[in-house]
DOLO-629650 format. One record per residue (C-alpha): residue number from 1; x, y, z. Coordinates in Angstrom, 2 decimals. Layout:
FIMI/pos/east/north/up
FIMI/NUM/X/Y/Z
...
This chain:
FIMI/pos/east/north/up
FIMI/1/99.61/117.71/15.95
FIMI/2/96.56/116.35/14.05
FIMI/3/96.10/112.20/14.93
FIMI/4/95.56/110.26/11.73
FIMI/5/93.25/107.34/12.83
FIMI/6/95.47/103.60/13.10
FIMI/7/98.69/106.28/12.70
FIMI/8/98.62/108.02/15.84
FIMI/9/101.66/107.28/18.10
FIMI/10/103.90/105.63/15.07
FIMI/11/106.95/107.07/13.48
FIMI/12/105.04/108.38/10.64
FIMI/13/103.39/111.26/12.21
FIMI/14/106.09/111.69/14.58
FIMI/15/107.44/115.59/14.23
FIMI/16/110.66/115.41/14.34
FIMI/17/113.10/115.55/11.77
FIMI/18/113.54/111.65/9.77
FIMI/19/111.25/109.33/12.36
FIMI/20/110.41/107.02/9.39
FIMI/21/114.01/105.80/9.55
FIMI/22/115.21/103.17/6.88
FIMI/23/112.73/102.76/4.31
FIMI/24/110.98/105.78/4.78
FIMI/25/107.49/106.51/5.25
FIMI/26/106.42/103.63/2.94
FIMI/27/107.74/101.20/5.32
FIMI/28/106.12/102.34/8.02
FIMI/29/102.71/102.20/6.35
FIMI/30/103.19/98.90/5.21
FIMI/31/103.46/98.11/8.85
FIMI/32/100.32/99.51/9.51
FIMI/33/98.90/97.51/7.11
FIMI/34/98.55/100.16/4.54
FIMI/35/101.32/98.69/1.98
FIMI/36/101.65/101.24/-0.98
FIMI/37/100.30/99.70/-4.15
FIMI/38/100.67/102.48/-6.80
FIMI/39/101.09/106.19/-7.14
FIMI/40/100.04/108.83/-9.59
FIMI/41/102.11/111.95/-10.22
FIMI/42/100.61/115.07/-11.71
FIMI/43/103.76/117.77/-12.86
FIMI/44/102.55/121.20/-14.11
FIMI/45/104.25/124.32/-14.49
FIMI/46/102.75/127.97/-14.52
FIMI/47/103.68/131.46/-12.80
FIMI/48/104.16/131.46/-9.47
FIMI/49/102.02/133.46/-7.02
FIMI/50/103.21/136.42/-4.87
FIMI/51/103.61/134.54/-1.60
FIMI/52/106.03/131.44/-3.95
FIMI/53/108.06/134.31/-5.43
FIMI/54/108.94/135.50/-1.74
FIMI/55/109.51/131.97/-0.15
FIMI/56/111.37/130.59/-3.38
FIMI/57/113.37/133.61/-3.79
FIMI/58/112.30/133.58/-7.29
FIMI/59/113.93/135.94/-9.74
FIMI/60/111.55/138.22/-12.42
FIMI/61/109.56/135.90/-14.94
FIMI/62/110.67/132.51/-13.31
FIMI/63/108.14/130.01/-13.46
FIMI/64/107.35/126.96/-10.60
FIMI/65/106.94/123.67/-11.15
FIMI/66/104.25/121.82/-9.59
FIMI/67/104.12/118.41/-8.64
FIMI/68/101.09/116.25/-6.76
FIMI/69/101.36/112.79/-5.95
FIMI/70/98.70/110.37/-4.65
FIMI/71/99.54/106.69/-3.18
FIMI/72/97.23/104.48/-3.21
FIMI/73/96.97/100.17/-1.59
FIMI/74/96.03/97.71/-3.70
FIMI/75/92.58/98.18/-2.54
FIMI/76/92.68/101.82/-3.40
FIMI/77/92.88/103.68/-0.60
FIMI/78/94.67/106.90/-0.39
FIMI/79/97.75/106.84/1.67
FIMI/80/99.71/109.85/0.80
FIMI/81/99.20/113.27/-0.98
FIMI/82/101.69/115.48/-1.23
FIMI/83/102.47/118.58/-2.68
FIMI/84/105.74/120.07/-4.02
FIMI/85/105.89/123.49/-5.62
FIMI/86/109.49/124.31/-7.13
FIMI/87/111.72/126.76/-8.92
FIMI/88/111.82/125.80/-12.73
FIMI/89/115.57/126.22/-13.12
FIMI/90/116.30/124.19/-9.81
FIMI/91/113.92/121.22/-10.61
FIMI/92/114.91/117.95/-12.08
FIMI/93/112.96/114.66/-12.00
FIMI/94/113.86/111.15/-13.25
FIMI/95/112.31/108.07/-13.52
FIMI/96/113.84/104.24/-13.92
FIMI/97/111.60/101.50/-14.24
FIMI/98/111.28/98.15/-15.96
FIMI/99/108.76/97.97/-18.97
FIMI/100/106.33/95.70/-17.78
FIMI/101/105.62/91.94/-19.89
């Protein structure tokens, strides 16, 4: 397993299944010291590639949706990018927030 430098030997990069625990892996980086600030998500969709039509099990002429996120601290440092790459007809997304003053 790769060691992510001030992560190595928490719950965050441990492998098994669900170390974060309650809260999730934003609560343990904000006891790192690495409290998420804000996050950017990117959705796309296109045509899937060879090797995402085998592993999704995609039927002819579906097409994936893409999503990247990156988290960021308040002083801008990256803290999470991840990477999802799903089947069009089994992907939904929703967002609540408050409207800011």
């Amino acid at each position: 397993m790769k060691s992510y430098r001030g992560l190595a030997g928490t719950s965050l990069v441990d492998p098994t299944p669900g170390p974060a625990g309650r809260g999730g892996g934003f609560a343990v980086l904000t006891t790192q010291g690495l409290e998420p600030d804000g996050m950017t998500e990117t959705f796309n969709a296109r045509q899937p590639t060879p090797d995402e039509i085998d592993l999704l099990e995609l039927p002819p002429g579906e097409c994936i949706v893409q999503l990247h996120r990156r988290t960021v601290t308040a002083e801008g440092r990256v803290v999470e990018f991840a990477r999802g790459v799903h089947a069009a007809s089994r992907f939904s997304w929703t967002y609540s927030f408050k409207i800011p003053e």
